[in-house]
N, C-alpha and C positions, 0 to 999 in steps of 0.2 A: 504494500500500500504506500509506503515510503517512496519508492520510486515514482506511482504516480503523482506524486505531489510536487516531487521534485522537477517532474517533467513539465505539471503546469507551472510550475516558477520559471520555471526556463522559456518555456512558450512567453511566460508575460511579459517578462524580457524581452526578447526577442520582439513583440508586439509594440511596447514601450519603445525601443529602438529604432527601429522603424517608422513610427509616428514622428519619433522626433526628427527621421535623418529629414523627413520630408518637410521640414522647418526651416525655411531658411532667411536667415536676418540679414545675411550683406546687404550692402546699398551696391545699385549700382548707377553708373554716372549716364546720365541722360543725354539723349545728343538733342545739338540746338542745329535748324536753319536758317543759316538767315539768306537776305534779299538773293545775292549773289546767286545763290545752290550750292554754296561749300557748306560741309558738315562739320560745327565742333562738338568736341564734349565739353561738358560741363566738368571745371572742375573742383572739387572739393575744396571747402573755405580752410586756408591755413591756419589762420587764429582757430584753434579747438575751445568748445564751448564747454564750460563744465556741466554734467548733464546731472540732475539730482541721483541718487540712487535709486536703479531700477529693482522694482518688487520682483521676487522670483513667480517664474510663470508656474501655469498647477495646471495638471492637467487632475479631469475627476475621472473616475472609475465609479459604474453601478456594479454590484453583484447584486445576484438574487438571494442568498443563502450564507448564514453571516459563521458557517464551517470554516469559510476561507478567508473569514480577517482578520485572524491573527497573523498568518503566514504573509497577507497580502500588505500589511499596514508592517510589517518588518520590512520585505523586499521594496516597500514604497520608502524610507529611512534610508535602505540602501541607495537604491536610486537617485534619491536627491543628492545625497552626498558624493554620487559617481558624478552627475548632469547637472547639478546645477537645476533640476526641476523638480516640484512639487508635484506628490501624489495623492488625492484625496479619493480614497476608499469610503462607499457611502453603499450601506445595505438599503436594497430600494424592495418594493414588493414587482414577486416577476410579470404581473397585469400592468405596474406604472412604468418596467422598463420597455415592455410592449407597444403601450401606449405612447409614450414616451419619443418611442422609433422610429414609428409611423407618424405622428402628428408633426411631432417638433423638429424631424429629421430638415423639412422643407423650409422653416423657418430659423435655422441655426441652434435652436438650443433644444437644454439635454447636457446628457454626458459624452465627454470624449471617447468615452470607451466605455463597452459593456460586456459581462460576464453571464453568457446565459444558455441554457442546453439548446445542442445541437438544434433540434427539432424544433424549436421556435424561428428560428432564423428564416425560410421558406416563405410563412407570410409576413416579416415584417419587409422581406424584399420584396415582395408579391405588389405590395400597397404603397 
């Protein structure tokens, strides 16, 4: 049993990882036209602005079954201290993660990420 538990910490990981590579904060330098038709970049102001300190970002996690938050609020501990990001573990009921999927999927909100048997997934894709 140990093993699978182990193998979903690794999966969450790996999901965790993933999520974030697809993150990406560079700036990049925009190009100007002017009259002519010659193209510059724009380039970055050399006086650096001091910028306040930025909050760390969080991603939320729903589970449906609160088996797995102990494991899951340790490996989110981990996590922040590897990334530099915030993991909030929130046991939700499996009807409001449903819900949740379908409704609020179209309008942005919700959870980043959710934790739910296999067999449910079918119609929240469906809809």
């Amino acid at each position: 049993m140990k093993k699978v538990d182990i193998l979903k910490a690794l999966l969450l990981c790996l999901v965790l990882v993933l999520a974030l590579a697809a993150c990406d904060t560079d700036a990049t330098p925009t190009a100007e036209v002017e009259e002519g038709g010659s193209e510059e970049v724009a380039e970055p102001a050399e006086e650096e602005v001091e910028e306040p300190e930025a909050e760390i970002p969080t991603l939320t996690l729903w589970v449906y079954d609160d088996t797995r938050l102990t494991v899951l609020n340790e490996l989110s501990a981990e996590f922040e201290a590897e990334y530099g990001v915030g993991l909030t573990v929130e046991v939700q009921d499996l009807s409001e993660i449903c819900n949740a999927m379908t409704l609020g999927a179209a309008t942005g909100e919700g959870p980043d990420m959710v934790i739910v048997p296999h067999d449910n997934l079918g119609p929240m894709v469906e809809e």
